[in-house]
C-alpha positions in Angstrom: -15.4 13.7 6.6 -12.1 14.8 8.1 -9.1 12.3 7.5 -5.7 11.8 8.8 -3.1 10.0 7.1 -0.4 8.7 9.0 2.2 8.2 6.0 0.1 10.4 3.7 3.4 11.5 1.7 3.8 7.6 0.8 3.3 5.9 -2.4 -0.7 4.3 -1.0 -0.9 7.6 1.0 -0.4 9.8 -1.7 -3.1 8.6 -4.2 -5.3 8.2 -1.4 -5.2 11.6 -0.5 -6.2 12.3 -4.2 -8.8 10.1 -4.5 -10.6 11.2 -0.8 -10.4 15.0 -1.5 -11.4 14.4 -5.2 -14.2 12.8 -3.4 -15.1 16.0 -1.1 -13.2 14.7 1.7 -10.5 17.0 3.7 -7.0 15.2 4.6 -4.6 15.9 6.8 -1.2 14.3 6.0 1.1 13.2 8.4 4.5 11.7 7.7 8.4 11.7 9.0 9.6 11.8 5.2 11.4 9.0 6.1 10.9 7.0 3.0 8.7 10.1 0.6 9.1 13.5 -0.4 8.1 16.5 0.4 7.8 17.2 -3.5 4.5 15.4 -3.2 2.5 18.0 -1.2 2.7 20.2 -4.1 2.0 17.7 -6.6 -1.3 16.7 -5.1 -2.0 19.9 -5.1 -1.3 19.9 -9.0 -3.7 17.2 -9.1 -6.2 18.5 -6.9 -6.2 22.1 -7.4 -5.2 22.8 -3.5 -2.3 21.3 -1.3 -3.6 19.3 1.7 -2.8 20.0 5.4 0.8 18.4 6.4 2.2 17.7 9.2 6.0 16.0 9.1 5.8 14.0 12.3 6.8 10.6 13.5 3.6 8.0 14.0 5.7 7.1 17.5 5.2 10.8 18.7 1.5 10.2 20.1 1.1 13.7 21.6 2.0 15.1 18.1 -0.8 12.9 16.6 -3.1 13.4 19.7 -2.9 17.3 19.4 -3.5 16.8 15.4 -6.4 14.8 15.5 -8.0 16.8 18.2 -7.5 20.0 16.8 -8.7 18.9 12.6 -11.4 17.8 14.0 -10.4 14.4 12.8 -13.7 11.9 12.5 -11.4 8.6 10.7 -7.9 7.4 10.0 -6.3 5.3 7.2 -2.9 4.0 8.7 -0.3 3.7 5.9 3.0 4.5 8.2 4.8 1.6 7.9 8.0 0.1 6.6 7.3 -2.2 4.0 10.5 -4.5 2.1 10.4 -7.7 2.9 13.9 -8.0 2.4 15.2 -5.4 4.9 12.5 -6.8 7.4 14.9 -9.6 8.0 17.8 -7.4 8.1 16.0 -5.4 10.3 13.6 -7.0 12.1 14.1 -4.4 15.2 13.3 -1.5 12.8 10.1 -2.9 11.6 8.9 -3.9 15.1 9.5 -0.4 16.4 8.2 1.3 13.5 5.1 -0.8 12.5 3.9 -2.1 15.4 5.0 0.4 18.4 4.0 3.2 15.9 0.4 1.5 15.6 0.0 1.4 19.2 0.8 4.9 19.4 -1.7 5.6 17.1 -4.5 3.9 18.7 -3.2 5.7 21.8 -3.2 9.1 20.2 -6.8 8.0 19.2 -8.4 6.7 22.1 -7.0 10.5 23.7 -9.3 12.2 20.9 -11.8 9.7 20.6 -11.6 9.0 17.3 -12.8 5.5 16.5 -12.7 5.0 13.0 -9.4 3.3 11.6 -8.4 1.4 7.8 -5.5 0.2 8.1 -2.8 -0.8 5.3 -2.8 -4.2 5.6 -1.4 -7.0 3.3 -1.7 -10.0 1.7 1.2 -11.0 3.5 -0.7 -12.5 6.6 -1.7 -15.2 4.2 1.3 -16.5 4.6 2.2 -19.9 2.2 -1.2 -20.0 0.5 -3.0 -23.1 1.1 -5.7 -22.8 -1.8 -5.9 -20.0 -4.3 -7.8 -17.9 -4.9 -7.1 -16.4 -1.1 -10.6 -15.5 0.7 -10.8 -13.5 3.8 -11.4 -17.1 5.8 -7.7 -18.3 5.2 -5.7 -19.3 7.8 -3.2 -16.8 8.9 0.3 -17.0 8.9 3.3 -15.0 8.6 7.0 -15.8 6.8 9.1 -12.6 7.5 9.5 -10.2 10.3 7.5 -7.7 7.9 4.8 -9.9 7.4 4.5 -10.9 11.4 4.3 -7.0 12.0 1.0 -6.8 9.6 -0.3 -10.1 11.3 0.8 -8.5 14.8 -1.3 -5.2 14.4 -4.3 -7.0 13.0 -4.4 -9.0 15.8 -4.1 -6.0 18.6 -6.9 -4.3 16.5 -9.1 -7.4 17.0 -8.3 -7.4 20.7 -9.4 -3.6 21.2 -12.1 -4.0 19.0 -13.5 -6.6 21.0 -12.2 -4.0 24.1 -14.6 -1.1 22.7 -17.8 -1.3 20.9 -17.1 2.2 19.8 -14.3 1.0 17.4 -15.1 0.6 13.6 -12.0 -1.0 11.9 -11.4 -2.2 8.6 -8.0 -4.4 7.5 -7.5 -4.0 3.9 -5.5 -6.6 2.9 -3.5 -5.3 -0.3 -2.3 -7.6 -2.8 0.5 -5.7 -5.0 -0.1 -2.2 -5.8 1.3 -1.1 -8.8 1.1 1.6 -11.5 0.8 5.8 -11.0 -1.9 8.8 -11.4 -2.2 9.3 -14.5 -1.1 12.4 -14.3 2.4 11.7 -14.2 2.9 14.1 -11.0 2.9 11.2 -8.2 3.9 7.3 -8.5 6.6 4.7 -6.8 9.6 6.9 -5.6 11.4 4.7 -3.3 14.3 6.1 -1.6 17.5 3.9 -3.7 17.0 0.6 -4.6 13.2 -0.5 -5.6 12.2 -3.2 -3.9 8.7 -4.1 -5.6 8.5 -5.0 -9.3 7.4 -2.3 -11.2 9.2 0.6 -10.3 12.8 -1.6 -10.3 11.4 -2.5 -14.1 10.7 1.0 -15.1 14.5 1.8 -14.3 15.6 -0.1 -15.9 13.6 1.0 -19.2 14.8 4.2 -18.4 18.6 2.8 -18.5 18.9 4.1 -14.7 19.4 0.1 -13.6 21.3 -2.0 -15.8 18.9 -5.4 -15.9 16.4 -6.9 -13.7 17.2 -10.1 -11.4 14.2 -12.8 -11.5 14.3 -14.7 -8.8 13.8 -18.0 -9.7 12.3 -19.4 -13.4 11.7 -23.0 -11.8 8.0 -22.3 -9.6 4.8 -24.5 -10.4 3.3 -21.5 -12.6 2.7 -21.2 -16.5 6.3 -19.4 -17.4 8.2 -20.9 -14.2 8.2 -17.2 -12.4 6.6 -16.3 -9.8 2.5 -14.9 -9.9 1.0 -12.3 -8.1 -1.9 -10.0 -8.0 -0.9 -6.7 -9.2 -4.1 -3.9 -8.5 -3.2 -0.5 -9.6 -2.7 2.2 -7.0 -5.8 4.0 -7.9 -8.1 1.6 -7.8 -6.4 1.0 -4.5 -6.8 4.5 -3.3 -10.4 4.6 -4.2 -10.7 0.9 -2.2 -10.4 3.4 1.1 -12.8 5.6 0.4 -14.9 2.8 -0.3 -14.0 1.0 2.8 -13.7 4.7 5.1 -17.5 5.4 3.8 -18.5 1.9 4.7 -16.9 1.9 8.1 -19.5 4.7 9.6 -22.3 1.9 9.7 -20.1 -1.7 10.9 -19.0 -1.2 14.4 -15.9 -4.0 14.9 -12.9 -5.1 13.1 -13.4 -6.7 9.6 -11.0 -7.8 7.3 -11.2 -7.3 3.7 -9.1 -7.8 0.7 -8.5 -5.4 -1.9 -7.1 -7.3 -4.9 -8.3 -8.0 -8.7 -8.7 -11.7 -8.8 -6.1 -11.8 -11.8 -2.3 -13.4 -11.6 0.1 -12.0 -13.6 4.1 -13.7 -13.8 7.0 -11.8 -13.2 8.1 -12.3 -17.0 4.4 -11.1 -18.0 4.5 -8.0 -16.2 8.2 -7.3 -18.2 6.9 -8.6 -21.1 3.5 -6.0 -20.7 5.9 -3.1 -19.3 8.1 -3.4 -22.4 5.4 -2.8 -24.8 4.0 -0.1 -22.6 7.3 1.8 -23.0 8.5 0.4 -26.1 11.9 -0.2 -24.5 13.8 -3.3 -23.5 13.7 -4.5 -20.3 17.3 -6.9 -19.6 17.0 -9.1 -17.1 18.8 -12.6 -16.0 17.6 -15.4 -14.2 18.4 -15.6 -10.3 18.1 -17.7 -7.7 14.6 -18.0 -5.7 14.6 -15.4 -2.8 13.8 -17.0 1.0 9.9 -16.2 2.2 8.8 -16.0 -1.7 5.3 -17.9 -2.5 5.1 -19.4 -6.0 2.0 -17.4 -6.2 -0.8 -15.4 -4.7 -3.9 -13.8 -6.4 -7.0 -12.7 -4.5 -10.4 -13.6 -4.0 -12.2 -10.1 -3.9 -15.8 -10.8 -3.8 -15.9 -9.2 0.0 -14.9 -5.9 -1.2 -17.5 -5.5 -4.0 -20.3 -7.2 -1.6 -19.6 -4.8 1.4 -18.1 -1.9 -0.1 -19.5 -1.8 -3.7 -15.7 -1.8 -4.8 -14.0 -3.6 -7.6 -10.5 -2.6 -9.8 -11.4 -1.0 -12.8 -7.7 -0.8 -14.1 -5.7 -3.6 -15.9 -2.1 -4.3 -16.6 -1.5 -1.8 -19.3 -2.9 1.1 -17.9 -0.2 -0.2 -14.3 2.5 -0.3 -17.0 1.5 2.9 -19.1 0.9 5.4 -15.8 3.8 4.0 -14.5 5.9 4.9 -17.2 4.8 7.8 -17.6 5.7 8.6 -14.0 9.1 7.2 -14.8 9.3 10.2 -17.6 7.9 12.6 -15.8 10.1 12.4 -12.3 12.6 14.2 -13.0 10.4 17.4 -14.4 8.6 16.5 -10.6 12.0 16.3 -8.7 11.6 13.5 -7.5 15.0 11.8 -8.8 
């Protein structure tokens, strides 16, 4: 099968590519850089033994991505272009709309001119919103408390609509709880572009001595430890959730909706606790206010995913904290920092 990746060069993207050309798959990668590097082509190439196709494009430029699926013979799509910090979404909620949800339609555009039907897209965990009941099933009411969040919600609901629209579509939603961890090769991981705004990557900084402590926002939630709990799934079991899902989506015409998560909550001060054994470092951090939008926790039900895809993580917490450590070591060998 011939995949495109719009954000390919991303964090998701990246180990995606690995896993669907490790799996006899070509990829095509498509990305603006905006928030990757360009180091990663030839690090997948490390991995793989060949660097992939890549084309450094904006997802809003649909004749670019028109004239790229057409002419790679593209047969499926897995959408990871998106902005993603929750955070900046607020600061910035004009960003995010353009970006994730005007860049989606000008994929589906782009699409529809090549007739290419197939589509995973990143979803999240997000569109839960303030759970109701844990674990969170696929049947939970939707909801949305931050601009990025009402982006995902947004695009899942216009890929319903043109599902509905078009029997020819086959769509899947993966709804991702908290990726986490690296290749275990070291060569590709969680770069982001200054600050990290997810867990991990911010905590292995700060092991390295590159951030001076780690903010916890807020120690008073109703959880074992008073921190906040989430479901962290590590990246490659996440990677090979697509190719799971993209093999699956050749026979289930429609849009369907499908977590990919591991069932398992793990508190902010257990995944510092875990990470400081992992790298046998310190990890400082203070207590800090709770941040607006934050859920005192969220953990998946993922029995959809192993009934309709066959999938299920593999990976725990230490081997999230020991790959991503070892990431953290090897970046600067890599370039990437």
């Amino acid at each position: 099968m011939n995949v495109l990746l719009t954000g390919g060069m991303g964090y998701i993207g990246s180990h995606t590519a690995v896993a669907l050309l490790q799996a006899g798959h070509r990829v095509v990668l498509y990305d603006n850089l905006c928030n990757s590097d360009a180091g990663v082509l030839g690090c997948i190439g490390q991995i793989v033994g060949k660097a992939p196709l890549f084309i450094q494009a904006d997802v809003r430029d649909t004749q670019t991505l028109s004239d790229a699926l057409t002419r790679h013979e593209i047969d499926a799509v897995a959408h990871f272009a998106g902005l993603k910090a929750v955070g900046e979404s607020a600061q910035k909620p004009l960003a995010y709309y353009a970006n994730n949800v005007e860049g989606t339609v000008s994929l589906l555009e782009a699409m529809t001119r090549a007739g290419v039907c197939s589509l995973a897209f990143s979803g999240s965990a997000t569109v839960y919103g303030e759970p109701r009941y844990l674990p969170l099933d696929e049947a939970h009411p939707l909801s949305a408390t931050n601009p990025y969040g009402r982006t995902k919600l947004h695009i899942e609901e216009m890929l319903r609509d043109l599902s509905v629209s078009d029997p020819c579509w086959r769509i899947v939603c993966l709804r991702y709880f908290n990726p986490a961890g690296a290749h275990e090769s070291g060569l590709i991981g969680e770069s982001p572009s200054g600050i990290p705004n997810n867990l991990l990557p911010y905590v292995a900084r700060v092991a390295a001595g590159e951030l001076p402590s780690l903010s916890v926002f807020g120690d008073d939630y109703p959880t074992p430890d008073g921190t906040g709990v989430r479901d962290y799934i590590h990246v490659m079991d996440l990677a090979e959730g697509h190719v799971a899902a993209l093999d699956w989506l050749g026979g289930h015409p429609g849009c369907h909706a499908i977590n990919l998560g591991t069932g398992q909550g793990y508190s902010v001060l257990e995944m510092v606790e875990a990470f400081a054994k992992a790298s046998e470092r310190a990890i400082p951090y203070q207590i800090a206010p709770r941040r607006a939008g934050d859920v005192a926790a969220c953990y998946a039900d993922p029995g959809k995913a192993l009934r309709e895809l066959g999938w299920q993580a593999r990976r725990g917490l230490a081997d999230m904290c020991a790959s991503a450590w070892n990431f953290q070591r090897r970046s600067r060998e890599t370039g990437f920092r």
